[in-house]
N, C-alpha and C positions, 0 to 999 in steps of 0.2 A: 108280504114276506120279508121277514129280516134277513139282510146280507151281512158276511162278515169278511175281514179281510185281514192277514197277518202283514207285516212291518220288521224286519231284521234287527237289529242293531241298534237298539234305541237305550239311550241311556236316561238315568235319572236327571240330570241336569237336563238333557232334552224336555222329555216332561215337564218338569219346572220350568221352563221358558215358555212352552205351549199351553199351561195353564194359565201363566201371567199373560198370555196375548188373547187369549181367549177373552178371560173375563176383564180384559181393557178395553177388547174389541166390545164389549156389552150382552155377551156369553153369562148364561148361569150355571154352573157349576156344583155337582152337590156328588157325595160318597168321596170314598178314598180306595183306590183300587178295587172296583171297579168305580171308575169316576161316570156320572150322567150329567151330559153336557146338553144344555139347550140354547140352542144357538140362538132362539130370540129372535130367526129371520124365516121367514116360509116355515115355518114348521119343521125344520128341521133339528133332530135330536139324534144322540146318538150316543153309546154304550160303549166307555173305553176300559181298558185292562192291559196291566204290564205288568210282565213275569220278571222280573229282577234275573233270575237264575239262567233264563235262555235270554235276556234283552229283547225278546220279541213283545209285540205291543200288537193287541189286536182292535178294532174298530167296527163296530158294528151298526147302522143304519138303522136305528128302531119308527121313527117316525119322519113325515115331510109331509107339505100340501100334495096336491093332487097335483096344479103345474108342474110342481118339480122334480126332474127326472137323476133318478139313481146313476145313472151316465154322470151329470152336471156334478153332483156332489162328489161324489168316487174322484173326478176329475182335480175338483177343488183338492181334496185331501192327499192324491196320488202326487201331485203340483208342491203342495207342502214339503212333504217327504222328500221327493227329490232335491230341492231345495232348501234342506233345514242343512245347518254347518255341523250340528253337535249332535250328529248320530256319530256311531264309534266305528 
C-alpha cells in the first residue's frame, strides 16, 4: 500500500536544490511535476508533486525492498525536511 505525506512551505528553489542532490547523489529522476524518483538504493522509489499555489509538496512511497521499512524512509525524508534551509 502506498503512503503519502503532505510538506508546507516548500518553495521552487527548494525543489531545485533537491533534485540537483538527488540525481548527484545517483538518483534517477524522470516527469516534471509530478516527478518519479528512483532512488537506485533498496528499491526504493517514490512519487513527488508540488502545488506552486499552496507550496505544499506531497511525497508518496510507491515502492521498496521488502527489508526496508516504511518507518526508515519516512524517517529519512521527515530528517530532510526538517533540516532543508530553503523552505519559506
Amino acid at each position: 500500500m502506498n503512503e503519502r505525506r503532505s510538506y508546507p512551505g516548500i518553495t521552487e528553489v527548494w525543489i531545485s536544490s533537491v533534485i540537483r542532490g538527488l540525481t548527484s547523489g545517483g538518483a534517477r529522476i524522470s516527469g516534471n511535476n509530478p516527478w518519479h524518483v528512483d532512488t537506485l538504493q533498496h528499491g526504493v522509489k517514490m512519487r513527488v508533486e508540488w502545488r506552486e499555489e499552496t507550496s505544499m509538496l506531497f511525497v508518496t512511497i510507491t515502492n521498496r525492498n521488502w527489508y526496508v521499512s516504511r518507518h526508515d524512509i519516512w524517517n529519512t525524508i521527515e530528517t530532510l525536511m526538517k533540516t532543508c534551509p530553503m523552505k519559506s
